[in-house]
N, C-alpha and C positions, 0 to 999 in steps of 0.2 A: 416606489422602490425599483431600482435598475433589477436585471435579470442578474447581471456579474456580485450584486449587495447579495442577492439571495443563494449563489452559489458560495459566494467567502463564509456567508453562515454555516450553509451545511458543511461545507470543508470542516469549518475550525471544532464542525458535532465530531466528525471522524476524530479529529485529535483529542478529544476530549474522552472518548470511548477508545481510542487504542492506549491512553494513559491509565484509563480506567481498568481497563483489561490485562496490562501488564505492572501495574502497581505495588510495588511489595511482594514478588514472586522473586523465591529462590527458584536457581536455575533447573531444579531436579523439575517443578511442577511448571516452569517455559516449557522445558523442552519434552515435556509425559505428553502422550499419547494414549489415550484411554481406550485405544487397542491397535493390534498392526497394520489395520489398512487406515487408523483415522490422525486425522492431524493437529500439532501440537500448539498451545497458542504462541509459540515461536517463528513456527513454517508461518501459521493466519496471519501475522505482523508482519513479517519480513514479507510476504510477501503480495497484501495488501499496499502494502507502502511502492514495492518495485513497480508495481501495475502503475498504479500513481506517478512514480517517476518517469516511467517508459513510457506512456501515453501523453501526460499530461506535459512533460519534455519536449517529446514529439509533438506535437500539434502548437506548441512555444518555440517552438526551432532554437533549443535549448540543450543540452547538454546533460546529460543522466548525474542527479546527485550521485547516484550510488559510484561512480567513475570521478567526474570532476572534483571530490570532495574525498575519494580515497576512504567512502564506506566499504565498496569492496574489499579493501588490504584488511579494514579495521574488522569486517565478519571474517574474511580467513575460510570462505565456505569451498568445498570441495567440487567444484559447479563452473560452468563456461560465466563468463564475464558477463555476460547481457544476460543473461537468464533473471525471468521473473516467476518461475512455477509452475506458469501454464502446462497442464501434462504432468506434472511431476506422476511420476510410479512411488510406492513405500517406499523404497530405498533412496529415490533423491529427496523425498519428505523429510527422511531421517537425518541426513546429512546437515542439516538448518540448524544448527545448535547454538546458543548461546548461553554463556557465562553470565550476563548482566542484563535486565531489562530495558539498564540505560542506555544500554546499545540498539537496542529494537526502538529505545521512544526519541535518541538522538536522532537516530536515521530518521526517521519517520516528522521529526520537526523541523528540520533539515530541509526533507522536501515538502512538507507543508509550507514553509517558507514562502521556500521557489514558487508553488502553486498559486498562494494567497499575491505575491509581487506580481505574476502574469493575469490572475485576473483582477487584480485593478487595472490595469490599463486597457482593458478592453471596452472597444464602443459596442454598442447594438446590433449593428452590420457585420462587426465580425461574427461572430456567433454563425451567420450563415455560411463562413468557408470552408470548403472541402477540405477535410486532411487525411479521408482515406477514401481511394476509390474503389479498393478491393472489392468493396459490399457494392449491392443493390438492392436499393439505390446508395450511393454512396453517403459515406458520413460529413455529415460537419460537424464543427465544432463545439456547438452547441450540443447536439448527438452526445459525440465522445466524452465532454465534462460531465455529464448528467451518468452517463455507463460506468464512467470511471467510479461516480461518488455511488451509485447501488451495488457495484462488486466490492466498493470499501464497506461499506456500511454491511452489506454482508455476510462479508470476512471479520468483521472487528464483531460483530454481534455472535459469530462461532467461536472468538476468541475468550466470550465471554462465558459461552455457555459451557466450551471448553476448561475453562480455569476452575468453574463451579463441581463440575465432574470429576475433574482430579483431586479437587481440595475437600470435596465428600467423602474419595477412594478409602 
C-alpha cells in the first residue's frame, strides 16, 4: 500500500466523523456552547475544515475552497476572508453560526474533494517537499498532511463530544 492509499483512508475517517458529528442537529444544539469560554460543534467543523483547506491548498498550490467555491458568501460569517480560527478569542468562536449542518458538511465535502484529487496524484518523492520553511527544521509535505489529519481528527472527535453534552443539557 502507497503512503498517499493510506492517507485518502484516514481523510475520507474525517468525513465520516464530521458527518457523524453534525448529523441531524438543529441549529440551536450546532451552534451551543456548553459554556462561554468552550466551543460549539459549529466553530469545531468550520473550522477543522478551514485548516484543511488552508494548508492542505497551500502545500497543492491550489486555491482555498472556501474562496474559489463562494463558501465564504454561503457562511456569511462576520470574520476576515482567510480566517481559519487559529486564536479565535469567545467572541470570534461566537460569531461561527450556522442555520444548517448542511452547510458545515457541504463545505467540508467540498474540500475533502479537493484533498482526496491532490493526493491521488502524488508519487513518493513528493511527500519529501518543503512547503514551509518557517519551522526547524522545516516542513514537508508529508509533515504537513499527517498535522493536518491529527488537528482534524481532533477537532471532529470535540465535535463529538461536544454534541453529546449539549444533547444531555
Amino acid at each position: 500500500m502507497h503512503a498517499k492509499d493510506i492517507l485518502i483512508d484516514a481523510y475520507s475517517r474525517i468525513q465520516e466523523e464530521v458527518h457523524a458529528a453534525v448529523g441531524g442537529l438543529p441549529p440551536d444544539v450546532l451552534n451551543a456552547r456548553p459554556s462561554d469560554d468552550a466551543n460549539s460543534v459549529s466553530w469545531l467543523v468550520w473550522h477543522l475544515t478551514r485548516v484543511q483547506d488552508d494548508h492542505v491548498g497551500d502545500a497543492a498550490g491550489l486555491e482555498q475552497v472556501w474562496l474559489a467555491q463562494d463558501w465564504e458568501k454561503r457562511f456569511g460569517l462576520d470574520l476576515p476572508r482567510r480566517d481559519t480560527g487559529y486564536g479565535h478569542s469567545s467572541a470570534k468562536v461566537a460569531k461561527v453560526r450556522v442555520d444548517s449542518g448542511d452547510l458545515l458538511t457541504g463545505y467540508y465535502d467540498a474540500v475533502h474533494e479537493q484533498t482526496l484529487e491532490f493526493l491521488r496524484g502524488l508519487t513518493a518523492k513528493d511527500f519529501e517537499r518543503i512547503v514551509d520553511e518557517r519551522w526547524d527544521p522545516a516542513v514537508t509535505l508529508g509533515v504537513r498532511l499527517v498535522s493536518v489529519l491529527s488537528d482534524d481528527l481532533q477537532h471532529v472527535g470535540q465535535a463529538a463530544y461536544v454534541r453529546g453534552l449539549v444533547q444531555r443539557a
